[in-house]
C-alpha positions, 0 to 999 in steps of 0.5 A: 825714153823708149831709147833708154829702156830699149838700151837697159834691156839689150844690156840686161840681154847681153849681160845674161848671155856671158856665161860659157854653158858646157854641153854633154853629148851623147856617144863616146869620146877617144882620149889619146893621152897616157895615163902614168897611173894605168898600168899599159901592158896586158895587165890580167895576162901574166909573163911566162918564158917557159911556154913554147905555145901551139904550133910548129916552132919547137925550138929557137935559137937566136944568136949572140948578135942580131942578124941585120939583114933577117931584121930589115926583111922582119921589119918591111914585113912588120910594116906591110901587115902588123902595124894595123893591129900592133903598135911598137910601143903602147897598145892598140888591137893588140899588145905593144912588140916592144919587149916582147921577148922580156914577157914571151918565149921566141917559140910563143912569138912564132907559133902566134905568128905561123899559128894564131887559130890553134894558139888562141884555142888552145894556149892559155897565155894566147886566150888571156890576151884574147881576153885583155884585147876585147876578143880581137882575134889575131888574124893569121897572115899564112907566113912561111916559117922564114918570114916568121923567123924574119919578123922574130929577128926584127922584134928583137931590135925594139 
C-alpha cells in the first residue's frame, strides 16, 4: 500500500512540475531584428543639400565617373576607422553612409570628416544628428584633406 500512495504522490508531482514558467529578468535585452514599421535613418534630422557645413571644404566636385583608385584608398581608410561607429547600411553609433549623398552635400560630408569639433558646435544638421545618436560625439581621426576626398569618393560606390 505505502508503494501505491508513494506512486500517486510522484505522479501528483511530476504532473504539477509540466508546465513552462516564463522567468523576467532584470537588466536589458539587445533586439537585432528590423523592424519594417520603424522608420531607420535619422528620423527628427532633416535632409538638406544646400549646407556646405563648418570647416575648410567650400567647394566639391565630384566627376562624372567614380575615380576607382580614390575609392579603394577611401574604402581601406573607411575600413581602418569608421566601421566602429558606422555601419554601410542601417544605424549604429552613428548614421547608415549608404546614401548619404542623397541627404548631405559632399561639402557637409567632408567638413564632418576634417571637422567634427566645430560642426557638432556650430551646424545645425551636425547637433540633430548628435541629438538622434544619444550625444555620441563623432571623433575626429585628423585626416588630411586628401584622405577625406578619398573616404568622400568611396562613399559615392554605396
Amino acid at each position: 500500500m505505502k508503494k501505491v500512495i508513494l506512486f500517486i504522490a510522484l505522479g501528483a508531482f511530476i504532473a504539477s512540475c509540466g508546465g513552462k514558467k516564463e522567468e523576467k529578468k532584470d537588466g536589458f535585452e539587445v533586439s537585432r531584428t528590423k523592424s519594417a514599421d520603424k522608420k531607420e535613418e535619422n528620423a527628427g534630422v532633416p535632409t538638406d543639400l544646400d549646407n556646405k557645413g563648418v570647416g575648410p571644404i567650400k567647394n566639391v566636385d565630384f566627376a562624372a565617373d567614380i575615380d576607382t583608385e580614390m575609392a579603394a584608398r577611401g574604402e581601406a581608410k573607411f575600413n581602418a576607422i569608421c566601421v566602429a561607429c558606422h555601419m554601410i547600411e542601417g544605424r549604429m553609433i552613428g548614421p547608415a553612409m549608404k546614401g548619404v549623398y542623397e541627404r548631405r552635400s559632399p561639402e557637409w560630408v567632408m567638413n564632418m570628416i576634417l571637422n567634427p569639433d566645430g560642426m557638432l558646435k556650430e551646424d545645425p544638421i551636425a547637433k540633430a544628428l548628435l541629438k538622434e545618436y544619444n550625444n555620441a560625439i563623432m571623433l575626429n581621426q585628423n585626416l588630411s584633406k586628401d584622405e577625406a576626398r578619398d573616404v568622400a569618393e568611396y562613399l559615392r560606390t554605396l
